[in-house]
N, C-alpha and C positions, 0 to 999 in steps of 0.2 A: 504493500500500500504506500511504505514512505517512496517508492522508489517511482509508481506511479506517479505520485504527487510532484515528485523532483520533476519529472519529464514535461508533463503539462506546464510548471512553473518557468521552465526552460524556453516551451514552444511558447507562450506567451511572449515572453521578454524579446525570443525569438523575431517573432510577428510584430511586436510594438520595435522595435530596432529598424527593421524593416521598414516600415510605414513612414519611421521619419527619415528614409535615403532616398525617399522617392519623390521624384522631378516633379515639382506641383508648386501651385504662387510663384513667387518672386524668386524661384531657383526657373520655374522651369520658362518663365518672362525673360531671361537673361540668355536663355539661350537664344529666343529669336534675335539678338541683339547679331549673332553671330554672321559672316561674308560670305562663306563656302560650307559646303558637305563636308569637306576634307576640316576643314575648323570645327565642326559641329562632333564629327567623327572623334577628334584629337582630345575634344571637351568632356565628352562621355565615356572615351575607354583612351585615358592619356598611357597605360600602358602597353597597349599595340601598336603592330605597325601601321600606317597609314592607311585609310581609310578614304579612299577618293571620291567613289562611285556613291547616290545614291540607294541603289540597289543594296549592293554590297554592305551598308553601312544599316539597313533594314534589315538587312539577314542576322548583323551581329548582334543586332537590337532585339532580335527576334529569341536567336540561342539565349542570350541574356538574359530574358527575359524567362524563359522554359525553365532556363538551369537554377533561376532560385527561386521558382515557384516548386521545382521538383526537390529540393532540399529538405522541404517541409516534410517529406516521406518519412525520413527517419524518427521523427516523432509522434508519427503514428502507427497503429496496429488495428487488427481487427474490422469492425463497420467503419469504423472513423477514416481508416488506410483505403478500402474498398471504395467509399464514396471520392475521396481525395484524387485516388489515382482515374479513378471514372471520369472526372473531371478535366485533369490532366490530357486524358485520350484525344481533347481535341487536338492536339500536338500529331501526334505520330496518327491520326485519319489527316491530315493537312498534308501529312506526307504522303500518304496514301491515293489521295485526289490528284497528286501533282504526277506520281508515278502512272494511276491510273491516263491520264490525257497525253502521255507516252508510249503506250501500250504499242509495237509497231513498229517504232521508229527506230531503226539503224543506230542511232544516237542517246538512245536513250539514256547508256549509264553514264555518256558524259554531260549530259544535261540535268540529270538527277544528281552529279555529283554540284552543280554548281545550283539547281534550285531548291533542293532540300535543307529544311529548317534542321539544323545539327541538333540533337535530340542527345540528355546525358542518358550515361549508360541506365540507369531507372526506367526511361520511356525505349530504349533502344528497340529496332526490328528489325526482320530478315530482310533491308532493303536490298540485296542481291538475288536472291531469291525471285522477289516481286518481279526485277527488271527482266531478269531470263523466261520469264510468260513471255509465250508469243501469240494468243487471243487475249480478247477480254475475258473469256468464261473462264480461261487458266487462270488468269489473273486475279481475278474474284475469287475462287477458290484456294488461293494462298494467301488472303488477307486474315493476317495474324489477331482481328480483334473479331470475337467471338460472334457478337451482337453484331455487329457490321458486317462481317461475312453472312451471315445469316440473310437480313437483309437484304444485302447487295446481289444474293443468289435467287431472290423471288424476284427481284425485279429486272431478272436479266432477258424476260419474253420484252417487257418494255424495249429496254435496251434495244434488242435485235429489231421492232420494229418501227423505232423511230434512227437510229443507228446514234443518238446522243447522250452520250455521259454523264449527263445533267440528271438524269433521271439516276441511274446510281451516284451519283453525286449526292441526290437527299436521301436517296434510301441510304447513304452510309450515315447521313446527319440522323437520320431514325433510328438506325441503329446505337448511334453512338447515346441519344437521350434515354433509349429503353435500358442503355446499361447504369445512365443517372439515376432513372427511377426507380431500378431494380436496386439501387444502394441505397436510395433513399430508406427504401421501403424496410431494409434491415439495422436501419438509425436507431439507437435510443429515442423515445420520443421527444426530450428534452433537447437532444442534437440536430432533429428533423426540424422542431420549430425553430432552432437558432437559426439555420443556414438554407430553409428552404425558400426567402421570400428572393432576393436575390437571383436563385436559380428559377424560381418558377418565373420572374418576369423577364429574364431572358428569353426560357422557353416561349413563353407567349406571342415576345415580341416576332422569334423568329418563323415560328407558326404566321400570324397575320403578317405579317410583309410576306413570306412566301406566295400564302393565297393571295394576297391583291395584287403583286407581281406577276400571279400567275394569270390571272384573271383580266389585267390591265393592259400585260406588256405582252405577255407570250400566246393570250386565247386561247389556255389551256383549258381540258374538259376538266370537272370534277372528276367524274367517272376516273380519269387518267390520274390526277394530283394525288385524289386518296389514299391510291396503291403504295404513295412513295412518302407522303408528310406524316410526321408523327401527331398523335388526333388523340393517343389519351392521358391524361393530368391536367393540369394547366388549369388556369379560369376561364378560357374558352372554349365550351364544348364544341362537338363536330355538327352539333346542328347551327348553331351561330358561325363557324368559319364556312359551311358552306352558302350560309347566306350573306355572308361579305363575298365569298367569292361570286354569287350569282348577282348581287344590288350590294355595294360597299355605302351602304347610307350613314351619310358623315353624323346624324344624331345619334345610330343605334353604335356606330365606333365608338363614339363619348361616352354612349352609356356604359358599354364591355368593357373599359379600360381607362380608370379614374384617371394616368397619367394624359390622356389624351383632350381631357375636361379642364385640366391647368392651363394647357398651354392653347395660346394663340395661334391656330396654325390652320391653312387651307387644306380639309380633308375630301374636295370637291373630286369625283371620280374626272373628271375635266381635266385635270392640273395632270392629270397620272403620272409620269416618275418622280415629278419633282413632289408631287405629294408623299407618295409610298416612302421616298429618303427622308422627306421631313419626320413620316411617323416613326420611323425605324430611329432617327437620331433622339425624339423625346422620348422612346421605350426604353431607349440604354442608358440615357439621363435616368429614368426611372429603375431602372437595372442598380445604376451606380447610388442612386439616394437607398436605396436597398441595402445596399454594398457595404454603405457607409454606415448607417444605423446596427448593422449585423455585428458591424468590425466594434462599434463605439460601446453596444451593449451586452459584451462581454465580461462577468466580472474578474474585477483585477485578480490574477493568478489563479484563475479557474481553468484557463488554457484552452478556451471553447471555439468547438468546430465550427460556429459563426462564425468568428473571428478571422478563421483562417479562411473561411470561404468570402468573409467581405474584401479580405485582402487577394485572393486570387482577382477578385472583379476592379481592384484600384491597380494591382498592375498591369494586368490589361490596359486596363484605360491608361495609364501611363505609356505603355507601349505605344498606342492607339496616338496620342499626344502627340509622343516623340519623332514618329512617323511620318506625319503630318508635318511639324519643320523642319524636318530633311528634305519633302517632296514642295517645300515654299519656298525654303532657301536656293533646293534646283533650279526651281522654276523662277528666279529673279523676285520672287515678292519682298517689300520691304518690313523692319521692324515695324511698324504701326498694324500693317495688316497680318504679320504672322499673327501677332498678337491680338484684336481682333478674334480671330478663330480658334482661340484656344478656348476652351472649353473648362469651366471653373467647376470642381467637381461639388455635388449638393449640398 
């Protein structure tokens, strides 16, 4: 028991250490201050080598990013370990999608060597394995995560008859939520309500952006979407998504999803992408005010799997951030308007 107690006190201290290294206010305001990628590069990892390319300076930020969110493993076990690493998975399916739209190509494992998010050994997979499939259906069938292979194999009639990725592309996002909720579901119940509000407003968000994406952009049937989006948890049932998908009426939006009721924002089926990006940016606001409360109302040296789940969603969104003025700084914008778009978390 004392030895429990030490560990949790540990991952606490842990996660509060953490929370204050990360890029936000008047740290991460200083960065748009910055001329080049290669200065932005030098600022955030002053102990490598240079750093030139955009791209390249995302990737690092990317590993960076994975390698000590996956740290936190070792202080967990049990449910607490099972939900954490489930979470985690979106990492190595990221890699999975990218090797997937490779599938084929002569070149694949030099282009996997250079697109793939570096993964610590924690999250590590058969990526050589993956690249030596020479169909999709091999391909699929070597995907080392349980629930997404699963998945990814019912919806491979899809696949053949539309001949697009995209379509296992969600079936693997389905896959990878059914293994959320299957952790969830083995939580103390005390851990479930700490870290479930967070996750579940992700889930949500990326449920309805799908269907009105799908419905707006691509003219996709129900009939076809259902097969591949994940439709149960959440606070939108499958009978309300498919009637955003079939009439997305901007009242009964506000009513489904209180974050959508805050904010000012055109949910006019008219507007279509540029709406759907609006709702997706106030659900992850709503994501992060989640994030934030989960992280703040853990009590001190209780070591609670809130906690560490509000902090997976602030360094994302950090990542998300820091991404953002690398692709401003590329692209010529200046300090006023890096700044401007940054994103004040709740």
């Amino acid at each position: 028991r004392d030895l429990h107690r030490l560990i949790r006190r540990q991952r606490q201290m842990c996660i509060r250490d953490s929370r204050s290294r990360l890029y936000e206010g008047e740290r991460l305001v200083a960065l748009a201050s910055l001329s080049s990628v290669a200065e932005l590069g030098a600022s955030l990892f002053p102990h490598d080598e240079e750093i030139r390319g955009a791209f390249e300076l995302e990737q690092r930020l990317t590993a960076a990013c994975v390698e000590e969110l996956a740290f936190f493993l070792r202080y967990l076990s049990g449910a607490q370990e099972a939900l954490y690493r489930a979470l985690l998975d979106r990492y190595p399916l990221e890699n999975i999608k990218t090797l997937l739209r490779l599938v084929g190509r002569q070149d694949a494992g030099a282009r996997a060597e250079r697109l793939l998010i570096t993964l610590p050994p924690e999250l590590s997979m058969p990526v050589e394995d993956l690249v030596r499939a020479t169909s999709v259906e091999e391909f699929v069938r070597r995907i080392p995560l349980k629930n997404a292979r699963s998945r990814a194999i019912a919806a491979l009639p899809l696949y053949e008859r539309a001949q697009q990725t995209a379509f296992l592309e969600m079936a693997l996002d389905r896959g990878y939520w059914e293994g959320v909720w299957q952790a969830m579901g083995s939580l103390w119940p005390g851990d479930r309500k700490a870290c479930s509000a967070p996750i579940t407003c992700e889930y949500d968000a990326l449920r309805l952006v799908a269907v009105l994406r799908a419905a707006r952009t691509y003219g996709l049937d129900w009939e076809i979407l259902e097969q591949a989006l994940p439709l149960a948890h959440g606070r939108l049932s499958k009978a309300r998504l498919r009637r955003f998908h079939e009439k997305s009426d901007p009242d009964e939006l506000r009513r489904s999803l209180p974050a959508l009721r805050r904010a000012p924002v055109a949910l006019e089926a008219e507007e279509e992408d540029e709406s759907v990006s609006h709702i997706e940016d106030i659900l992850w606001r709503e994501t992060l005010r989640a994030a934030v409360q989960a992280f703040h109302s853990a009590a001190p040296g209780s070591g609670s799997l809130g906690a560490l789940t509000g902090y997976y969603y602030l360094k994302r969104h950090e990542l998300r951030q820091l991404t953002m003025i690398a692709q401003m700084i590329r692209t010529g914008r200046g300090q006023r308007e890096v700044v401007q778009a940054l994103e004040v978390l709740p």
